[in-house]
N, C-alpha and C positions, 0 to 999 in steps of 0.2 A: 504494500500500500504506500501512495506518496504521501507524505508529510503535507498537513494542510498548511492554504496561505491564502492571507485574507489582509485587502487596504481599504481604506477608509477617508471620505475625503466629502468634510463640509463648505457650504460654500456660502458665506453671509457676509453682508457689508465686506466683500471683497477680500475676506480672509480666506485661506485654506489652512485646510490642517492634513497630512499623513501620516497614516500609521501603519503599521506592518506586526504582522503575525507570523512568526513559521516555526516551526515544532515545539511549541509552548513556551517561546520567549515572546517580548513584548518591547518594541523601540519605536518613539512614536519623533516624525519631526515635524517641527510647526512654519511653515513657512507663509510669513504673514505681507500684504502686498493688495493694490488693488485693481482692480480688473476694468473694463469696460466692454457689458456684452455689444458691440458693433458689428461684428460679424455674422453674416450670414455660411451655412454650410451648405456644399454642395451634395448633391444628391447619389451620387457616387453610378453606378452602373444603369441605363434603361435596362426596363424589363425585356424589352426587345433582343439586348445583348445575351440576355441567357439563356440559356440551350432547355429546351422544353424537356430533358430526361430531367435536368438540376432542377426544375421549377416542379416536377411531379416527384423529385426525393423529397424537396423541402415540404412539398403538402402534406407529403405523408406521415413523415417525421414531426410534423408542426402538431398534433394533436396530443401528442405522448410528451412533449415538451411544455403546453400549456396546461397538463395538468401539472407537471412538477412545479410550472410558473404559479400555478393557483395554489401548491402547497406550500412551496416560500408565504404567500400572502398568509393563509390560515395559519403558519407557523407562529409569525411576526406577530398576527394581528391577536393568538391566542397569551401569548408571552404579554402584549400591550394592556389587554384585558385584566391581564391580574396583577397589574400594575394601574389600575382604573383609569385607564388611558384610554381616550376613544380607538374605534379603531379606524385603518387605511383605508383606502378608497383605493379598488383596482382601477389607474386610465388607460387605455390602448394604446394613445399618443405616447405616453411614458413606456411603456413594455415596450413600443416598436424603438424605442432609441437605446433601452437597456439591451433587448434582445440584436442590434445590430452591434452593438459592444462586444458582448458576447459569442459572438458569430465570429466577430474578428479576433479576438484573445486567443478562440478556440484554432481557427486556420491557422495560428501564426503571422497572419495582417497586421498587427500590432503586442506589444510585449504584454504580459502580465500587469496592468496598469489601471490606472485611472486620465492616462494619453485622453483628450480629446472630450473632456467632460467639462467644462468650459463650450465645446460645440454641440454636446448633445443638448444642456440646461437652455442653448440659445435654439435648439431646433422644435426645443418642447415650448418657449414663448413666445412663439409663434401663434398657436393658438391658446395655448396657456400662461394667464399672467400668473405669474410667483411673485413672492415676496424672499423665500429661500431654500433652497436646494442643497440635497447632499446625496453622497452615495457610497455604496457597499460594494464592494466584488471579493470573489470566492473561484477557489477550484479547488477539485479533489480525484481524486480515482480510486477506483478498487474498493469503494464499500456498496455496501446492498443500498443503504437509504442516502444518496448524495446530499438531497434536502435537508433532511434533518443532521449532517456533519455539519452543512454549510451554515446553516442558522444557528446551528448548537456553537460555532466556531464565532459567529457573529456576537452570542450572548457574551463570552468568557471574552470577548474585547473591550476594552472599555470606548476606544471610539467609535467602534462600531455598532456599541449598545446605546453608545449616546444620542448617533444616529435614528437606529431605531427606536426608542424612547421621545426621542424628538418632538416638538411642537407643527408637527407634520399633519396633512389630512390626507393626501391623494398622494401613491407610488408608484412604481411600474416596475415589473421582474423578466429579465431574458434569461435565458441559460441556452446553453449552447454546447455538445460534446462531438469531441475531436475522435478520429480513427484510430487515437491510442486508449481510447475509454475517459479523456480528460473530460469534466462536467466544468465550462465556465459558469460563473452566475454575476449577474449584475441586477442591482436593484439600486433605483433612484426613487430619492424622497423629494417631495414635495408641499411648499406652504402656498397656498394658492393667494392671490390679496383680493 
Protein backbone atom coordinates (compact mmCIF):
# COMPACT_ATOMS: atom_id res chain seq x y z
CA UNK A 1 0.00 0.00 0.00
CA UNK A 2 1.22 3.76 -0.61
CA UNK A 3 1.71 5.80 2.05
CA UNK A 4 -1.15 8.51 2.03
CA UNK A 5 -0.62 12.40 1.02
CA UNK A 6 -2.94 14.94 1.47
CA UNK A 7 -2.41 19.24 0.98
CA UNK A 8 -4.41 21.64 1.84
CA UNK A 9 -4.85 25.08 0.72
CA UNK A 10 -7.26 28.11 1.99
CA UNK A 11 -7.82 30.97 0.18
CA UNK A 12 -9.22 34.31 1.94
CA UNK A 13 -8.52 37.90 1.76
CA UNK A 14 -5.76 36.68 -0.49
CA UNK A 15 -3.82 34.49 1.89
CA UNK A 16 -2.84 30.95 1.38
CA UNK A 17 -1.93 28.43 3.55
CA UNK A 18 -0.06 24.70 2.64
CA UNK A 19 0.07 21.88 4.24
CA UNK A 20 1.36 18.46 3.73
CA UNK A 21 0.77 15.19 5.14
CA UNK A 22 2.75 11.99 4.39
CA UNK A 23 3.13 8.84 6.53
CA UNK A 24 1.91 10.52 9.80
CA UNK A 25 4.17 13.40 9.90
CA UNK A 26 2.71 17.00 9.62
CA UNK A 27 4.66 20.28 8.04
CA UNK A 28 2.58 22.97 7.34
CA UNK A 29 3.93 26.30 5.28
CA UNK A 30 2.02 29.46 5.38
CA UNK A 31 2.65 31.55 2.41
CA UNK A 32 0.88 34.64 2.95
CA UNK A 33 0.57 37.37 -0.25
CA UNK A 34 -2.22 38.63 -2.23
CA UNK A 35 -3.84 37.73 -5.34
CA UNK A 36 -6.14 39.35 -7.97
CA UNK A 37 -8.75 36.88 -9.49
CA UNK A 38 -8.36 38.66 -13.34
CA UNK A 39 -7.92 36.00 -15.07
CA UNK A 40 -9.92 34.00 -17.19
CA UNK A 41 -9.01 30.17 -17.96
CA UNK A 42 -9.14 28.43 -20.97
CA UNK A 43 -11.14 25.63 -21.67
CA UNK A 44 -8.42 23.27 -22.40
CA UNK A 45 -9.51 20.49 -25.34
CA UNK A 46 -13.06 20.77 -27.65
CA UNK A 47 -15.15 17.88 -27.34
CA UNK A 48 -14.66 17.51 -30.89
CA UNK A 49 -10.91 16.64 -30.25
CA UNK A 50 -11.76 13.49 -28.42
CA UNK A 51 -11.98 10.35 -29.81
CA UNK A 52 -15.40 8.81 -29.28
CA UNK A 53 -13.93 5.39 -27.71
CA UNK A 54 -12.39 8.15 -24.64
CA UNK A 55 -15.72 9.81 -24.42
CA UNK A 56 -17.66 6.20 -24.18
CA UNK A 57 -14.60 5.03 -21.33
CA UNK A 58 -15.36 8.20 -19.48
CA UNK A 59 -19.20 7.62 -19.54
CA UNK A 60 -18.82 4.65 -18.40
CA UNK A 61 -16.57 5.09 -15.64
CA UNK A 62 -18.38 8.52 -14.63
CA UNK A 63 -21.06 6.61 -12.74
CA UNK A 64 -18.91 4.44 -10.29
CA UNK A 65 -16.94 7.70 -9.65
CA UNK A 66 -19.82 9.96 -8.71
CA UNK A 67 -20.83 7.72 -6.26
CA UNK A 68 -17.44 7.78 -4.47
CA UNK A 69 -17.82 11.74 -5.39
CA UNK A 70 -21.29 11.44 -3.23
CA UNK A 71 -19.55 9.48 -0.52
CA UNK A 72 -16.76 12.17 0.14
CA UNK A 73 -19.89 14.41 0.56
CA UNK A 74 -21.86 12.07 3.09
CA UNK A 75 -18.47 11.53 4.74
CA UNK A 76 -17.70 15.23 5.27
CA UNK A 77 -21.14 16.36 5.69
CA UNK A 78 -21.76 13.37 8.43
CA UNK A 79 -18.37 14.36 10.51
CA UNK A 80 -19.85 18.30 10.05
CA UNK A 81 -23.14 17.09 11.72
CA UNK A 82 -21.62 16.02 14.98
CA UNK A 83 -19.97 18.97 15.14
CA UNK A 84 -23.40 20.80 14.69
CA UNK A 85 -22.32 22.38 11.76
CA UNK A 86 -24.66 22.78 8.86
CA UNK A 87 -24.12 20.65 6.31
CA UNK A 88 -22.55 21.19 2.34
CA UNK A 89 -24.20 21.76 -0.58
CA UNK A 90 -23.26 19.23 -3.47
CA UNK A 91 -22.73 22.05 -6.88
CA UNK A 92 -21.97 20.46 -10.36
CA UNK A 93 -20.17 23.66 -11.24
CA UNK A 94 -17.80 22.97 -8.34
CA UNK A 95 -17.34 18.95 -8.89
CA UNK A 96 -16.80 19.61 -12.66
CA UNK A 97 -13.52 21.83 -11.64
CA UNK A 98 -12.57 19.40 -8.68
CA UNK A 99 -13.07 16.57 -11.00
CA UNK A 100 -10.86 18.12 -13.82
CA UNK A 101 -8.18 18.51 -11.03
CA UNK A 102 -8.31 15.28 -10.51
CA UNK A 103 -8.20 13.84 -13.92
CA UNK A 104 -5.06 15.71 -14.30
CA UNK A 105 -3.04 14.65 -10.88
CA UNK A 106 -4.30 11.23 -11.94
CA UNK A 107 -2.75 11.36 -15.82
CA UNK A 108 0.30 12.99 -14.61
CA UNK A 109 -0.81 16.52 -16.51
CA UNK A 110 0.05 18.00 -13.45
CA UNK A 111 2.05 17.10 -10.01
CA UNK A 112 0.40 16.04 -6.88
CA UNK A 113 -0.77 19.70 -6.11
CA UNK A 114 -2.89 22.38 -5.40
CA UNK A 115 -1.18 23.85 -9.28
CA UNK A 116 -3.97 25.85 -10.74
CA UNK A 117 -6.49 26.47 -7.91
CA UNK A 118 -6.38 30.03 -8.19
CA UNK A 119 -7.98 29.09 -11.90
CA UNK A 120 -10.31 26.70 -10.91
CA UNK A 121 -11.95 29.36 -7.78
CA UNK A 122 -11.93 31.87 -10.88
CA UNK A 123 -13.63 29.24 -13.23
CA UNK A 124 -16.23 28.59 -10.51
CA UNK A 125 -17.04 32.63 -10.27
CA UNK A 126 -18.16 32.75 -13.10
CA UNK A 127 -21.22 31.65 -12.29
CA UNK A 128 -20.77 31.47 -8.80
CA UNK A 129 -20.07 34.45 -6.60
CA UNK A 130 -17.85 33.59 -3.28
CA UNK A 131 -16.90 35.38 -0.66
CA UNK A 132 -14.08 32.21 0.09
CA UNK A 133 -12.77 29.35 -1.12
CA UNK A 134 -10.49 26.50 -0.07
CA UNK A 135 -9.44 23.09 -0.91
CA UNK A 136 -8.40 19.50 -0.11
CA UNK A 137 -6.62 16.96 -2.33
CA UNK A 138 -5.89 13.22 -1.41
CA UNK A 139 -4.52 10.16 -3.00
CA UNK A 140 -4.04 6.75 -2.17
CA UNK A 141 -3.84 3.18 -3.43
CA UNK A 142 -4.33 -0.31 -2.60
CA UNK A 143 -7.04 -0.17 0.05
CA UNK A 144 -10.69 -1.59 -0.20
CA UNK A 145 -12.55 1.86 0.95
CA UNK A 146 -10.36 4.96 -0.94
CA UNK A 147 -13.20 7.36 0.50
CA UNK A 148 -13.09 6.70 3.64
CA UNK A 149 -8.76 6.75 3.89
CA UNK A 150 -9.09 9.98 2.20
CA UNK A 151 -11.59 11.73 4.53
CA UNK A 152 -10.22 9.63 7.54
CA UNK A 153 -6.74 11.31 6.37
CA UNK A 154 -8.55 14.78 5.86
CA UNK A 155 -9.87 14.57 9.68
CA UNK A 156 -6.31 13.80 11.44
CA UNK A 157 -5.05 17.03 9.45
CA UNK A 158 -5.41 19.99 11.02
CA UNK A 159 -5.74 22.14 7.84
CA UNK A 160 -7.59 20.19 6.23
CA UNK A 161 -10.07 19.70 9.12
CA UNK A 162 -10.02 23.29 9.23
CA UNK A 163 -11.06 23.25 5.85
CA UNK A 164 -13.78 21.06 6.32
CA UNK A 165 -15.08 22.41 9.45
CA UNK A 166 -15.17 25.77 7.78
CA UNK A 167 -17.68 28.56 7.41
CA UNK A 168 -18.58 26.98 4.06
CA UNK A 169 -22.10 26.09 2.57
CA UNK A 170 -21.61 24.70 -1.15
CA UNK A 171 -18.56 22.11 -2.20
CA UNK A 172 -17.63 20.14 -5.12
CA UNK A 173 -15.73 16.47 -5.16
CA UNK A 174 -13.76 14.95 -8.21
CA UNK A 175 -11.62 11.89 -7.84
CA UNK A 176 -10.11 10.57 -10.54
CA UNK A 177 -7.88 6.91 -10.70
CA UNK A 178 -4.95 6.21 -12.76
CA UNK A 179 -3.93 2.66 -14.44
CA UNK A 180 -1.75 2.03 -11.44
CA UNK A 181 -4.89 1.84 -9.18
CA UNK A 182 -3.99 5.62 -7.84
CA UNK A 183 -7.44 7.36 -6.46
CA UNK A 184 -6.89 11.37 -6.82
CA UNK A 185 -9.43 13.29 -4.92
CA UNK A 186 -10.17 16.81 -4.97
CA UNK A 187 -12.77 18.73 -3.01
CA UNK A 188 -13.32 22.49 -3.03
CA UNK A 189 -15.07 24.47 -0.44
CA UNK A 190 -17.05 27.13 -0.91
CA UNK A 191 -18.76 30.56 0.90
CA UNK A 192 -21.16 31.68 -1.55
CA UNK A 193 -21.88 35.98 -0.76
Amino acid sequence: MVSQVFKTRVCKTGAFKLGLLKAGTFSALAIAGSFVLSHAIGSGLASAQVRPVLQQQIAQAAPSFQSLEQAVLTQVNQYRASRKLPPLKMDSRISEQSRLHSQAMASGGVPFSHNGFKQRVQAIARTLPYSRAAENVAFNQGYSDPVRQAVQGWLKSPGHLKNIEGSFDTTGVGIAKNAKGEYYFTQVFIRRR
